[in-house]
PDB file of N, CA, C, O and CB in Angstrom:
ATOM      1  N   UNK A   1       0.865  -1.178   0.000  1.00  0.00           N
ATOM      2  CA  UNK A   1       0.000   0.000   0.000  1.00  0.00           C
ATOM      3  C   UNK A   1       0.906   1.234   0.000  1.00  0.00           C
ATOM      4  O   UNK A   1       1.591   1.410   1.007  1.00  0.00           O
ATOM      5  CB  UNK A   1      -0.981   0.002   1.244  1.00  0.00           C
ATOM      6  N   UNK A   2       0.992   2.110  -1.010  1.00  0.00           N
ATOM      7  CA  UNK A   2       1.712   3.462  -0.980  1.00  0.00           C
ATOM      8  C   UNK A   2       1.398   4.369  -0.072  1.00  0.00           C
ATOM      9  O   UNK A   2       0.287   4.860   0.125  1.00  0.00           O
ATOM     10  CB  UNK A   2       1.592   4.125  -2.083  1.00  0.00           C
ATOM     11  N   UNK A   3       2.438   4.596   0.506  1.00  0.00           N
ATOM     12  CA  UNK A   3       2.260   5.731   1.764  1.00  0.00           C
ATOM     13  C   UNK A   3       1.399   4.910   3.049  1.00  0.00           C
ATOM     14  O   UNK A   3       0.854   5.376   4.050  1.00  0.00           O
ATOM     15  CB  UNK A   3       1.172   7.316   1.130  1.00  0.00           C
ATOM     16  N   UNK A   4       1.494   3.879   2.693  1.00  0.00           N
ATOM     17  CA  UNK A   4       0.505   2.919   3.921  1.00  0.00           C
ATOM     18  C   UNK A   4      -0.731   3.931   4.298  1.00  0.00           C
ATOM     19  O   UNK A   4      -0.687   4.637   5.306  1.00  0.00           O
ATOM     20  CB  UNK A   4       1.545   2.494   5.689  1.00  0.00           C
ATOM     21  N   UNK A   5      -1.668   3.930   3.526  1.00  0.00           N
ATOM     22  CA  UNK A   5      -2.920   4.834   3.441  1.00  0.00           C
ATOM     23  C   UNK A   5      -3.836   4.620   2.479  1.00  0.00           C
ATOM     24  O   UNK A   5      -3.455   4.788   1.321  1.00  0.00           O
ATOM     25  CB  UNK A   5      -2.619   6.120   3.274  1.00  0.00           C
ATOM     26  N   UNK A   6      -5.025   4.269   2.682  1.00  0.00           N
ATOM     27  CA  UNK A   6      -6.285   3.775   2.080  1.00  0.00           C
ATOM     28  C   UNK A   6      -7.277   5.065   1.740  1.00  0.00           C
ATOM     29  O   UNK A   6      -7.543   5.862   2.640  1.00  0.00           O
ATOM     30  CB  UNK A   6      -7.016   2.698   3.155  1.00  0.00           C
ATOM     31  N   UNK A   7      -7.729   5.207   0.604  1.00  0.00           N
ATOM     32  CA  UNK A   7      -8.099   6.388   0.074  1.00  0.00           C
ATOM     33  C   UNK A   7      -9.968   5.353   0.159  1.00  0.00           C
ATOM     34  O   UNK A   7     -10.094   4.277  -0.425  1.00  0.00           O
ATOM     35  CB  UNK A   7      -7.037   7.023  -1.783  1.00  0.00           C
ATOM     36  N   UNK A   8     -10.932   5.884   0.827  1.00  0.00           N
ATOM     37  CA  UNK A   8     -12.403   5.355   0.397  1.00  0.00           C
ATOM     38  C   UNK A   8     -13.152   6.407  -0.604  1.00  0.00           C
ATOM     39  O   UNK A   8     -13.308   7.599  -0.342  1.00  0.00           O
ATOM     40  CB  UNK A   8     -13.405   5.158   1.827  1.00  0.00           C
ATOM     41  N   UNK A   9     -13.419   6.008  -1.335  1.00  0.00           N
ATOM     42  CA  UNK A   9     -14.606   6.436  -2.409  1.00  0.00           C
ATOM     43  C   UNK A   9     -16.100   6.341  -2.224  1.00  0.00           C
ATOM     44  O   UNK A   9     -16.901   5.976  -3.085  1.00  0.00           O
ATOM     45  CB  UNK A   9     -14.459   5.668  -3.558  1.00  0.00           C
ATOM     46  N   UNK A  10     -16.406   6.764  -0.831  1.00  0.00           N
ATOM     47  CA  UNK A  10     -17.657   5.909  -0.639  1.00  0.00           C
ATOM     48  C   UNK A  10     -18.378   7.768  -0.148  1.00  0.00           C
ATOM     49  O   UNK A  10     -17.701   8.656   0.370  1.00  0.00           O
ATOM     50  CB  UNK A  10     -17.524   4.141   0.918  1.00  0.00           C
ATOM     51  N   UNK A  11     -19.311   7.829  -0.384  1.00  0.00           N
ATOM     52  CA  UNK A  11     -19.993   9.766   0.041  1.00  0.00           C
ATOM     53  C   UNK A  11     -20.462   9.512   1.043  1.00  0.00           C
ATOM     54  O   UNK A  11     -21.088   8.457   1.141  1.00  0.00           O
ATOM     55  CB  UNK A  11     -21.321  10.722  -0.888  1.00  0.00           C
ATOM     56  N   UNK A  12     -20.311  10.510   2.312  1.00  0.00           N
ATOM     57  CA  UNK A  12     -20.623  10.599   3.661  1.00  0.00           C
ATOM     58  C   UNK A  12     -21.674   9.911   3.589  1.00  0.00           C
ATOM     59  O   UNK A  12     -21.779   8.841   4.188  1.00  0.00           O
ATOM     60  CB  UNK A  12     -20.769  11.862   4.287  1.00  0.00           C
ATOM     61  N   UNK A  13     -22.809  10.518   2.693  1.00  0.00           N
ATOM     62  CA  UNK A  13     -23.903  10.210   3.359  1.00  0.00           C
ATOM     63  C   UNK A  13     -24.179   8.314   3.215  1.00  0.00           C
ATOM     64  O   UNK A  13     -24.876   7.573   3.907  1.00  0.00           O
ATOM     65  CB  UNK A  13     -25.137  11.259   2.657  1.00  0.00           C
ATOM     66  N   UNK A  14     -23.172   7.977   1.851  1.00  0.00           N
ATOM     67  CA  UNK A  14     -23.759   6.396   2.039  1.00  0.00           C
ATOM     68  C   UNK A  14     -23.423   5.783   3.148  1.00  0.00           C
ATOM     69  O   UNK A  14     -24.091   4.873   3.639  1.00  0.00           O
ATOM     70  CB  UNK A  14     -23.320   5.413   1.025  1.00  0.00           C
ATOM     71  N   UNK A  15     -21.992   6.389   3.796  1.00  0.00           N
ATOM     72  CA  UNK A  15     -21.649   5.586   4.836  1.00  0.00           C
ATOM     73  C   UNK A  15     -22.670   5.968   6.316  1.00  0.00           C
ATOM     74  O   UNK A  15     -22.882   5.130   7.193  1.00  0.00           O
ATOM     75  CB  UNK A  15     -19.979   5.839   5.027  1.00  0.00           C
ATOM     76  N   UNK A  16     -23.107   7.111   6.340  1.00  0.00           N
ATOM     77  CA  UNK A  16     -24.041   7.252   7.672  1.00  0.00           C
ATOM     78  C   UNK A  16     -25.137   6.151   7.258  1.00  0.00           C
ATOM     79  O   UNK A  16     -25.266   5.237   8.072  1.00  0.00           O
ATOM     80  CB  UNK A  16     -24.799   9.002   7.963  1.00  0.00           C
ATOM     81  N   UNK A  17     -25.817   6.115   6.290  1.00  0.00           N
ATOM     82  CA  UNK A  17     -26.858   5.624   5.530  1.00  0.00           C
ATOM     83  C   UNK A  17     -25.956   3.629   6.167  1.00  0.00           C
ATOM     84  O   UNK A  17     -26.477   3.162   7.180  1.00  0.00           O
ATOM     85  CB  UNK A  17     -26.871   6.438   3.284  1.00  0.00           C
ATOM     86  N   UNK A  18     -25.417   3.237   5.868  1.00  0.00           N
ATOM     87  CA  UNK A  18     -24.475   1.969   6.098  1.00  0.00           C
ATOM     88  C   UNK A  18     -24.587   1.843   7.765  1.00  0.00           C
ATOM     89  O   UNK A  18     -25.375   1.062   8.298  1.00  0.00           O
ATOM     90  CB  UNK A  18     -22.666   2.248   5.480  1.00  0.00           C
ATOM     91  N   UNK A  19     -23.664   2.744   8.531  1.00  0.00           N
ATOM     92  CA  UNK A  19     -23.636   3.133  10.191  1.00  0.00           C
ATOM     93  C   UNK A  19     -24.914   2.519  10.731  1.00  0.00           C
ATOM     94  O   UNK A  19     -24.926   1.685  11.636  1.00  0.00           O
ATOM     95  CB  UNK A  19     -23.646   4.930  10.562  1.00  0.00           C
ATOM     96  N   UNK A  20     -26.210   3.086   9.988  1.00  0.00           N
ATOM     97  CA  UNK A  20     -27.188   3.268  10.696  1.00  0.00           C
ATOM     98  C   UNK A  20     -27.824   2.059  10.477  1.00  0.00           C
ATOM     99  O   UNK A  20     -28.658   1.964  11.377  1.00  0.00           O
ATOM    100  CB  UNK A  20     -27.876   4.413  10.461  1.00  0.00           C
ATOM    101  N   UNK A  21     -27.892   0.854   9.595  1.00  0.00           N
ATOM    102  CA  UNK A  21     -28.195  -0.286   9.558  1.00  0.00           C
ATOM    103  C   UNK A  21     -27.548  -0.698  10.579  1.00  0.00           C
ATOM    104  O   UNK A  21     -28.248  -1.358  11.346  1.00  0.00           O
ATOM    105  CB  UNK A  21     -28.030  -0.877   8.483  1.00  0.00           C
ATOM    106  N   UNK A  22     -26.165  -0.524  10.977  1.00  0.00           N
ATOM    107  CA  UNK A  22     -25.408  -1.860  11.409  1.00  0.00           C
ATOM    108  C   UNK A  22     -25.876  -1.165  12.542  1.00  0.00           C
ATOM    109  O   UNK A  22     -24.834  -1.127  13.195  1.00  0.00           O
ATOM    110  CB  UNK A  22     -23.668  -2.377  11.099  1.00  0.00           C
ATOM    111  N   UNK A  23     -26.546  -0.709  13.084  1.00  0.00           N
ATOM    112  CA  UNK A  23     -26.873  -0.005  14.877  1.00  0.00           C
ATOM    113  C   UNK A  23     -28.009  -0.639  15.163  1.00  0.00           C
ATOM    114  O   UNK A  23     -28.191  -0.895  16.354  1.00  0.00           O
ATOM    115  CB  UNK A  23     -27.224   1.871  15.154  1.00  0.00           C
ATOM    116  N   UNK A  24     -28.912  -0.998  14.311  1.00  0.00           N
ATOM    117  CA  UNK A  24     -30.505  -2.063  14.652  1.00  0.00           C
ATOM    118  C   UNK A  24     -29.872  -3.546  14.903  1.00  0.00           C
ATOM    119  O   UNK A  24     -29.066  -4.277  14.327  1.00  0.00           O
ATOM    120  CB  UNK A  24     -31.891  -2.225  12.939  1.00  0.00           C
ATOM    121  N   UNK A  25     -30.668  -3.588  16.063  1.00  0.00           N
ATOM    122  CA  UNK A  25     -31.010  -4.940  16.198  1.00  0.00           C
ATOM    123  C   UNK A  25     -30.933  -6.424  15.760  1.00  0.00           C
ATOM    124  O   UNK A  25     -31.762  -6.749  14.911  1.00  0.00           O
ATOM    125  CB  UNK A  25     -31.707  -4.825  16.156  1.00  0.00           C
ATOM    126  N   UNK A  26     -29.982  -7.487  16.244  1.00  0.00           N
ATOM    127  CA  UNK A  26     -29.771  -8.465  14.789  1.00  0.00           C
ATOM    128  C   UNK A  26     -31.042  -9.404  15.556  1.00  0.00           C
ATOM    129  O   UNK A  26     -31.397  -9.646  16.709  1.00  0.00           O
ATOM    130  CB  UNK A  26     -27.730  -9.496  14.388  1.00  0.00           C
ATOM    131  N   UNK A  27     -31.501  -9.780  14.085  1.00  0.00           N
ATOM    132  CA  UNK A  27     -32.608 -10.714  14.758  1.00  0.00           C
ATOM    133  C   UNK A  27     -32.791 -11.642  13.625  1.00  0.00           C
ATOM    134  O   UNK A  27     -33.220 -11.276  12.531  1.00  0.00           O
ATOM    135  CB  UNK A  27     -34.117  -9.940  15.253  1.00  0.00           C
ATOM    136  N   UNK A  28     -32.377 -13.136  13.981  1.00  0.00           N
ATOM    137  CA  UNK A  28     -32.248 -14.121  12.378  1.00  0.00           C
ATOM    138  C   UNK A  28     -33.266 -14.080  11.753  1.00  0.00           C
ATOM    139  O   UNK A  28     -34.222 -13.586  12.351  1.00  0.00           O
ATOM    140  CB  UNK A  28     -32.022 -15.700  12.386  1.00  0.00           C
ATOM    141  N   UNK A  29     -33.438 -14.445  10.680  1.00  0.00           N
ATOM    142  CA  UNK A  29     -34.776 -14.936   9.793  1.00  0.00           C
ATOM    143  C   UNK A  29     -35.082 -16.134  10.363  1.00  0.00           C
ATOM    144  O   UNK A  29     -34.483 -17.155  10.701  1.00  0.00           O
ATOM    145  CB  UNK A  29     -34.588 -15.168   8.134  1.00  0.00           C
ATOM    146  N   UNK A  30     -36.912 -15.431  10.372  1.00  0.00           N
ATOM    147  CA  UNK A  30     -37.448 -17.292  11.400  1.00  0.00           C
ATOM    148  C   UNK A  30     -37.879 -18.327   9.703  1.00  0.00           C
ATOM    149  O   UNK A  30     -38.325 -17.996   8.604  1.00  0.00           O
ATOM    150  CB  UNK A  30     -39.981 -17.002  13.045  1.00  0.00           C
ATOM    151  N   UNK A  31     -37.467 -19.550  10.283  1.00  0.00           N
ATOM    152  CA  UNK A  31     -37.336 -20.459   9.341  1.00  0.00           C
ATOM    153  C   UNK A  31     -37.736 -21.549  10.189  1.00  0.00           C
ATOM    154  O   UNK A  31     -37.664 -21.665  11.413  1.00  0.00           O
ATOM    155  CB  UNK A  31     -35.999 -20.541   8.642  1.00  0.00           C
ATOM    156  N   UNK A  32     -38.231 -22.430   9.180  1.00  0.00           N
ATOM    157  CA  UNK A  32     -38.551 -23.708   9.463  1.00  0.00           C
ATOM    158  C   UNK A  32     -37.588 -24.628   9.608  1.00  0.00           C
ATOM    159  O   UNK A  32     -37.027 -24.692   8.514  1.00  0.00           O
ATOM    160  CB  UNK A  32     -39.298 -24.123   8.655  1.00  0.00           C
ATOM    161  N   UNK A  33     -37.135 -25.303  10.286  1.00  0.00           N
ATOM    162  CA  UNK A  33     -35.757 -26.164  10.493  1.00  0.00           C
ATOM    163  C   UNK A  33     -35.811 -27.233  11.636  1.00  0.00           C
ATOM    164  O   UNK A  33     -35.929 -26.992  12.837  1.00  0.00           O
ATOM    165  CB  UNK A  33     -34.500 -25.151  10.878  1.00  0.00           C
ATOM    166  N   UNK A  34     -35.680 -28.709  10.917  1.00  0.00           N
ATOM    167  CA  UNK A  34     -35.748 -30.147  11.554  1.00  0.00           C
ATOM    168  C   UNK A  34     -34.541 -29.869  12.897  1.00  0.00           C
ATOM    169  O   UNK A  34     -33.366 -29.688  12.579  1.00  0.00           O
ATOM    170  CB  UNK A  34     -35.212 -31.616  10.191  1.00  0.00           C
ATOM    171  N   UNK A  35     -34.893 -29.859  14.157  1.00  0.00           N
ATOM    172  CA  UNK A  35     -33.755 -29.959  15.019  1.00  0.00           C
ATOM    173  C   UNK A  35     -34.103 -31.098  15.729  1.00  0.00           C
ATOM    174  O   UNK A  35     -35.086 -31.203  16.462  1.00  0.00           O
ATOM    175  CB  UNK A  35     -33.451 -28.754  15.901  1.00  0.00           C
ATOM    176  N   UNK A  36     -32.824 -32.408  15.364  1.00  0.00           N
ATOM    177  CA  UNK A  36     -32.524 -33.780  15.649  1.00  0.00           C
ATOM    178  C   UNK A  36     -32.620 -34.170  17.376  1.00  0.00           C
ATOM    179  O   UNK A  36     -31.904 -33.557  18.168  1.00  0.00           O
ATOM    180  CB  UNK A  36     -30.985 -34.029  15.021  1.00  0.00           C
ATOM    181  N   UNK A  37     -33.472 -35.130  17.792  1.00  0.00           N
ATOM    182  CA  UNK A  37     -33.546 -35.393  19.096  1.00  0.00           C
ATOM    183  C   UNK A  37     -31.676 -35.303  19.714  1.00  0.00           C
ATOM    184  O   UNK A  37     -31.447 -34.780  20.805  1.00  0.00           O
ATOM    185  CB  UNK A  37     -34.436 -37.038  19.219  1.00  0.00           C
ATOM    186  N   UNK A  38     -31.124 -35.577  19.300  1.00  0.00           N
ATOM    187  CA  UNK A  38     -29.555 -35.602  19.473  1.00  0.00           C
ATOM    188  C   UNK A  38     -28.924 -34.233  19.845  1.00  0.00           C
ATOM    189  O   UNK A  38     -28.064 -34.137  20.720  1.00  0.00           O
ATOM    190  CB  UNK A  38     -28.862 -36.080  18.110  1.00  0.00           C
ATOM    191  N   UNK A  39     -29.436 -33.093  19.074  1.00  0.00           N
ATOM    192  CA  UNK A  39     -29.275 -31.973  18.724  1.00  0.00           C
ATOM    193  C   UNK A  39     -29.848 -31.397  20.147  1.00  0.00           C
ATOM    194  O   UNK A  39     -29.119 -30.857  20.980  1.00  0.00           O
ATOM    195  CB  UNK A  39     -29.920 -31.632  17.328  1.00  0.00           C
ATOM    196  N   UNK A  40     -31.349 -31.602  20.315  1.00  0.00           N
ATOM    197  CA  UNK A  40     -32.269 -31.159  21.650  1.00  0.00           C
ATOM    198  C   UNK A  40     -31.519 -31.531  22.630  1.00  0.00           C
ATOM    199  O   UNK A  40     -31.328 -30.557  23.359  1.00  0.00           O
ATOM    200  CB  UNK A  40     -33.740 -31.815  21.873  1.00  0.00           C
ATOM    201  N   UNK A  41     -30.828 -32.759  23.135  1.00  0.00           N
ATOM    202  CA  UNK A  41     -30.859 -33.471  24.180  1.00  0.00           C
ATOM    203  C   UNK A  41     -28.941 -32.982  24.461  1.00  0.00           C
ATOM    204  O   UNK A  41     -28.475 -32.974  25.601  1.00  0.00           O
ATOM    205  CB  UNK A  41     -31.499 -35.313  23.835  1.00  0.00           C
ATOM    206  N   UNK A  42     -28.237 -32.687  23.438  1.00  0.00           N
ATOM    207  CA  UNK A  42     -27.055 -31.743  23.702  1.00  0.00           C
ATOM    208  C   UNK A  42     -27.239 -30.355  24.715  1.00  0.00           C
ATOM    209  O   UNK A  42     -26.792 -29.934  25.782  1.00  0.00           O
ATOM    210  CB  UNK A  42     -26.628 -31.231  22.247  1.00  0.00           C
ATOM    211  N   UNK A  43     -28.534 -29.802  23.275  1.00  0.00           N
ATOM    212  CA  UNK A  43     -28.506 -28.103  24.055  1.00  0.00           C
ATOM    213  C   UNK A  43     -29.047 -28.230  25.484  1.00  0.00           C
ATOM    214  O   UNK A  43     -28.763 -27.357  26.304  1.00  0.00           O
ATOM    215  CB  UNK A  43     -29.670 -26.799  23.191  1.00  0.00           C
ATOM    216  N   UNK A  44     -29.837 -29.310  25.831  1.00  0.00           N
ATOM    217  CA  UNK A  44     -30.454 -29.392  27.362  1.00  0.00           C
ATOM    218  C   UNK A  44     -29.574 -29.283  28.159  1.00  0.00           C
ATOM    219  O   UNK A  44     -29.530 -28.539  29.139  1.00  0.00           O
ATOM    220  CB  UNK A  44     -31.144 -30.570  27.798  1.00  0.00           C
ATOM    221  N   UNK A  45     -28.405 -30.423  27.581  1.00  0.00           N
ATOM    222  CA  UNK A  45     -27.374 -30.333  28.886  1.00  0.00           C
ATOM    223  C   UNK A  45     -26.110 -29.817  28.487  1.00  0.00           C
ATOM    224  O   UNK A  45     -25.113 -30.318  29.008  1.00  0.00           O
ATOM    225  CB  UNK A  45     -27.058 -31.761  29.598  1.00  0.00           C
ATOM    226  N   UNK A  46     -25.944 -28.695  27.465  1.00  0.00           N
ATOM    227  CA  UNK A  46     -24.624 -28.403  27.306  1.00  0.00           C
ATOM    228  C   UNK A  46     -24.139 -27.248  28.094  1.00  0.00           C
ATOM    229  O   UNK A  46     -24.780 -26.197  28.105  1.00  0.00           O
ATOM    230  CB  UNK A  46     -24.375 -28.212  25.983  1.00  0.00           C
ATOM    231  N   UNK A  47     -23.243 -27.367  28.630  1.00  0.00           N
ATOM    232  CA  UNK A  47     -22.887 -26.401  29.485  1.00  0.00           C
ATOM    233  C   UNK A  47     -22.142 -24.745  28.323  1.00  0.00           C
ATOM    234  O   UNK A  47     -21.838 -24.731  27.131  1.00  0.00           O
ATOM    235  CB  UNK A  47     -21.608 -27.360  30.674  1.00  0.00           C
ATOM    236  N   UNK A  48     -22.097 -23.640  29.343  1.00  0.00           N
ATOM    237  CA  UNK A  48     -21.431 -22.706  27.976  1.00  0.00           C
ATOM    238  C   UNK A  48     -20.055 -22.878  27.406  1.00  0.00           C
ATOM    239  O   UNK A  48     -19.343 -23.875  27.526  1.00  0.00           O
ATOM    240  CB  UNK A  48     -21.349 -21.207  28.324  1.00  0.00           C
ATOM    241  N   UNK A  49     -19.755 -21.656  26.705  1.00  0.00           N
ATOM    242  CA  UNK A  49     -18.540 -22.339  26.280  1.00  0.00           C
ATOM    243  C   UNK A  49     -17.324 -21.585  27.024  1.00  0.00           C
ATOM    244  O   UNK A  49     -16.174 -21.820  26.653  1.00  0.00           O
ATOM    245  CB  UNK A  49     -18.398 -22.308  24.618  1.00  0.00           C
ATOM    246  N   UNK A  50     -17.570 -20.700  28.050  1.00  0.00           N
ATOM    247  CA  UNK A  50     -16.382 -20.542  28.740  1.00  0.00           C
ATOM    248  C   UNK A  50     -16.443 -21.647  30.000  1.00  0.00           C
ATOM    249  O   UNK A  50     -15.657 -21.485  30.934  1.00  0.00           O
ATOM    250  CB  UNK A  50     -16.235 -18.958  29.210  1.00  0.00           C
ATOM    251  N   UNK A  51     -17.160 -22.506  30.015  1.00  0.00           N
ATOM    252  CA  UNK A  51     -16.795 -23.772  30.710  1.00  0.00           C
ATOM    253  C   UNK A  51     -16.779 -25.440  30.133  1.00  0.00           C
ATOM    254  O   UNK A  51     -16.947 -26.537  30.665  1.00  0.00           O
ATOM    255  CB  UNK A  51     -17.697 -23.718  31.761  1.00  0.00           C
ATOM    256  N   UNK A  52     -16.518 -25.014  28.927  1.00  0.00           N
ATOM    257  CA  UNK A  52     -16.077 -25.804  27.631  1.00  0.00           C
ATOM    258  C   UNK A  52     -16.934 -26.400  26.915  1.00  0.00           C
ATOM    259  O   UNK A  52     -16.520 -27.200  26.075  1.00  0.00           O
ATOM    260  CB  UNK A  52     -15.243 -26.762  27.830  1.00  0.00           C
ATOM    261  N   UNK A  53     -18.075 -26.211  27.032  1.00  0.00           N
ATOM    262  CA  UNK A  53     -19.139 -26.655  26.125  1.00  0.00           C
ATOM    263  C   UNK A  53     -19.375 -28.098  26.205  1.00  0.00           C
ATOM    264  O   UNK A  53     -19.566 -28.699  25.148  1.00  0.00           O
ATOM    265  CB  UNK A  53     -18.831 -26.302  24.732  1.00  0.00           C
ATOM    266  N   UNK A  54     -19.387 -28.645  27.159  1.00  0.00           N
ATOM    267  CA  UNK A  54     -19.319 -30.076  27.521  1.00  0.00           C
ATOM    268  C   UNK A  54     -20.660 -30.100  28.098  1.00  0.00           C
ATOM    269  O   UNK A  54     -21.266 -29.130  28.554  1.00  0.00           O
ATOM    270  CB  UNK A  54     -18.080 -30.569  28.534  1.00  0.00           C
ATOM    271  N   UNK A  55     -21.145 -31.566  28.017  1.00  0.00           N
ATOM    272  CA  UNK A  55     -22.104 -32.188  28.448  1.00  0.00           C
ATOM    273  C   UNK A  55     -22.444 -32.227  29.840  1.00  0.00           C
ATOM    274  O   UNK A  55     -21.700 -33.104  30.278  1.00  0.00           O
ATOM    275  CB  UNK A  55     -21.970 -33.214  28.042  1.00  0.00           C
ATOM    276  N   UNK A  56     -23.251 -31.714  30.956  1.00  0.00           N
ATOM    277  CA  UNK A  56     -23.987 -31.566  32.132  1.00  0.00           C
ATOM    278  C   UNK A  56     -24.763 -32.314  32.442  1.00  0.00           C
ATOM    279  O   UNK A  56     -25.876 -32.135  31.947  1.00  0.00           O
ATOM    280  CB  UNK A  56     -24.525 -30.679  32.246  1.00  0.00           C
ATOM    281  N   UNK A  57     -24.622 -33.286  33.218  1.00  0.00           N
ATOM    282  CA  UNK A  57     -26.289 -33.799  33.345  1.00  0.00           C
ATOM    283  C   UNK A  57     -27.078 -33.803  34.152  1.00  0.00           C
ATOM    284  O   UNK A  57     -28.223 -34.252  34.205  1.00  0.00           O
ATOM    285  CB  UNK A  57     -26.569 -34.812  33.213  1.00  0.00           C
ATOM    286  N   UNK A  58     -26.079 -32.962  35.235  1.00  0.00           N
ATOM    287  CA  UNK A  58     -27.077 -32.289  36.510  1.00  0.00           C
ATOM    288  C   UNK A  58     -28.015 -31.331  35.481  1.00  0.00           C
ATOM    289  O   UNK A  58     -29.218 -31.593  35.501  1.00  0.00           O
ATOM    290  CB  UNK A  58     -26.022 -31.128  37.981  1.00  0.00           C
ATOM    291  N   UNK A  59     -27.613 -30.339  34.661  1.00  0.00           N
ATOM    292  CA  UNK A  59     -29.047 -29.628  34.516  1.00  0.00           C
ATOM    293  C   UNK A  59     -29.920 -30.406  33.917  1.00  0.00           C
ATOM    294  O   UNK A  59     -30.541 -29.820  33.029  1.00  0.00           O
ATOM    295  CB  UNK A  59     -29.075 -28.377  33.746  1.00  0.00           C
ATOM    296  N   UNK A  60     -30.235 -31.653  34.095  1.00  0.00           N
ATOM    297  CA  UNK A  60     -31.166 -32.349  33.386  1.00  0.00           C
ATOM    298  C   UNK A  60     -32.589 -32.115  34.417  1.00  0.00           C
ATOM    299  O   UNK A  60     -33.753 -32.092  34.017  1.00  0.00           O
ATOM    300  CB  UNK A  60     -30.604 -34.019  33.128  1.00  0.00           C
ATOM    301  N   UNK A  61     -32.146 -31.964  35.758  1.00  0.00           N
ATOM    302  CA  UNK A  61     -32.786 -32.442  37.080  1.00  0.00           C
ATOM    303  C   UNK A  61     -33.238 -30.520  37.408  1.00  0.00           C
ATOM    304  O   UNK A  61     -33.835 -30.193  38.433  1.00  0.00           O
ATOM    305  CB  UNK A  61     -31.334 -33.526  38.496  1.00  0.00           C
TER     306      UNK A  61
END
């Protein structure tokens, strides 16, 4: 990169116009989707992942 410096071509206003999307709310698209008894019976007892995402089976109880 010359002069280590990035020149954008983009006009104020598209980028406020850009800013102001990425500031709402993320919320997925609801969809229809098969989730596998295997799949259920993980998330029941999976613990998070700053305590490694491993299997619990006290929270079963």
């Amino acid at each position: 990169i010359p002069n280590r410096s990035i020149e954008l071509l983009v006009a104020d206003a598209e980028l406020a116009t850009r800013r102001e999307a990425l500031n709402g709310v993320y919320a997925p698209k609801s969809r229809e989707r098969k989730v596998s008894a295997a799949l259920r019976a993980y998330a029941a007892m999976a613990t998070s992942a700053d305590r490694g995402a491993v299997r619990d089976v006290s929270k079963l109880g």
